[in-house]
C-alpha distance (Angstrom), angle and dihedral (degrees) to the residues before:
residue distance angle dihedral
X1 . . .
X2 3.66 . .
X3 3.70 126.4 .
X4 3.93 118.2 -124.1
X5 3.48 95.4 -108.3
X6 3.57 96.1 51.8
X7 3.54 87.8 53.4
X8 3.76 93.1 49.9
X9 3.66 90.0 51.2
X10 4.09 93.7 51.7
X11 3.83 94.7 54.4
X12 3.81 93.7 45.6
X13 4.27 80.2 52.1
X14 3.61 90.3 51.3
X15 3.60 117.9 100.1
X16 3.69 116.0 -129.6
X17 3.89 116.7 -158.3
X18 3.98 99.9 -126.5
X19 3.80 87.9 53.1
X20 4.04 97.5 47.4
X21 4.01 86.1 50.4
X22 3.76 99.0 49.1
X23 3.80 87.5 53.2
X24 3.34 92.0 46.3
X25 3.90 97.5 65.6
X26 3.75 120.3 131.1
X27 3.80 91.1 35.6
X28 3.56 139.6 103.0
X29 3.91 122.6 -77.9
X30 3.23 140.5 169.7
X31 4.25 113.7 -146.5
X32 3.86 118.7 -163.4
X33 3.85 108.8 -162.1
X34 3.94 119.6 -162.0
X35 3.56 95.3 -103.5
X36 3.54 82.1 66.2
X37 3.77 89.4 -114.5
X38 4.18 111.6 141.0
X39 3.62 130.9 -147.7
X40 4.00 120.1 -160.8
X41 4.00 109.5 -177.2
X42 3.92 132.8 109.8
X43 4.29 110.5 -69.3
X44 4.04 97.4 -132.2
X45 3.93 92.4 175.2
X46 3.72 137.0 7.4
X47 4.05 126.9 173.5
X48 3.19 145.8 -152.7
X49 4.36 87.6 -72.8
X50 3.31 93.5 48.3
X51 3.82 94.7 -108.0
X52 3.94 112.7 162.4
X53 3.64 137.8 -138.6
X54 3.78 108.9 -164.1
X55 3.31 124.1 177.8
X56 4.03 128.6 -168.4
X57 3.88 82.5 25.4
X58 3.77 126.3 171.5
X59 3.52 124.1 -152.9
X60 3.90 112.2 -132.5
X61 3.68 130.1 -165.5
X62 4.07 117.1 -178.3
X63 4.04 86.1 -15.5
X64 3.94 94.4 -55.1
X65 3.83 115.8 114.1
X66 4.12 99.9 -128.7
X67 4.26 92.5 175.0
X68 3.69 138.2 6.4
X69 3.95 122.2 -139.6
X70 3.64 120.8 -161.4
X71 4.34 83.9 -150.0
X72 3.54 129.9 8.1
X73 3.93 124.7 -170.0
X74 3.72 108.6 -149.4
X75 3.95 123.8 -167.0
X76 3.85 110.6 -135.3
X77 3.79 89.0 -140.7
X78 3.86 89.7 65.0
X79 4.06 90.4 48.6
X80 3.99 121.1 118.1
X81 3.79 100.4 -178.9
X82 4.04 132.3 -27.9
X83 4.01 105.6 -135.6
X84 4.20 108.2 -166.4
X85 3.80 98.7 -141.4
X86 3.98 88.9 -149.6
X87 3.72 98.1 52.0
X88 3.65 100.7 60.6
C-alpha cells in the first residue's frame, strides 16, 4: 500500500489537461470542433472553459484548408479534442 505522501506526490506529478494547454500557448494546435470542423493555427490564450484564441488559423474541412483567419475565437463548449502539434 502506498503511504499518503507518496500519494500526494503522484497526483501533484499527474498532468491535468487544463494545465498542459495553458502552458502550451503560443504553439501549434490542432482543434476539432463537433461539427467536425478543424482549426490548425497557433493557441495564444485558453481559459479556464477551454475557449481558444488562435491566431494564423486555417479553417479545414476533410483535411483541405477551405479559408484562412488571421484570429479565431473558439467556444470550449463547441470543442471535440485539442491536439498540440509539438507534443506528438
Amino acid at each position: 500500500m502506498k503511504t499518503s505522501e507518496e500519494l500526494v506526490s503522484q497526483s501533484n506529478s499527474a498532468k491535468r489537461p487544463l494545465t498542459t494547454l495553458q502552458k502550451s500557448t503560443k504553439k501549434k494546435v490542432t482543434v476539432r470542433l463537433k461539427n467536425e470542423v478543424e482549426y490548425k493555427g497557433k493557441m495564444d490564450n485558453v481559459d479556464s472553459y477551454m475557449n481558444l484564441i488562435m491566431t494564423d488559423a486555417e479553417e479545414l474541412h476533410d483535411g483541405k484548408t477551405i479559408a484562412n483567419y488571421g484570429r479565431v475565437i473558439v467556444r470550449g463548449n463547441n470543442v471535440l479534442f485539442i491536439k498540440l502539434e509539438n507534443e506528438l
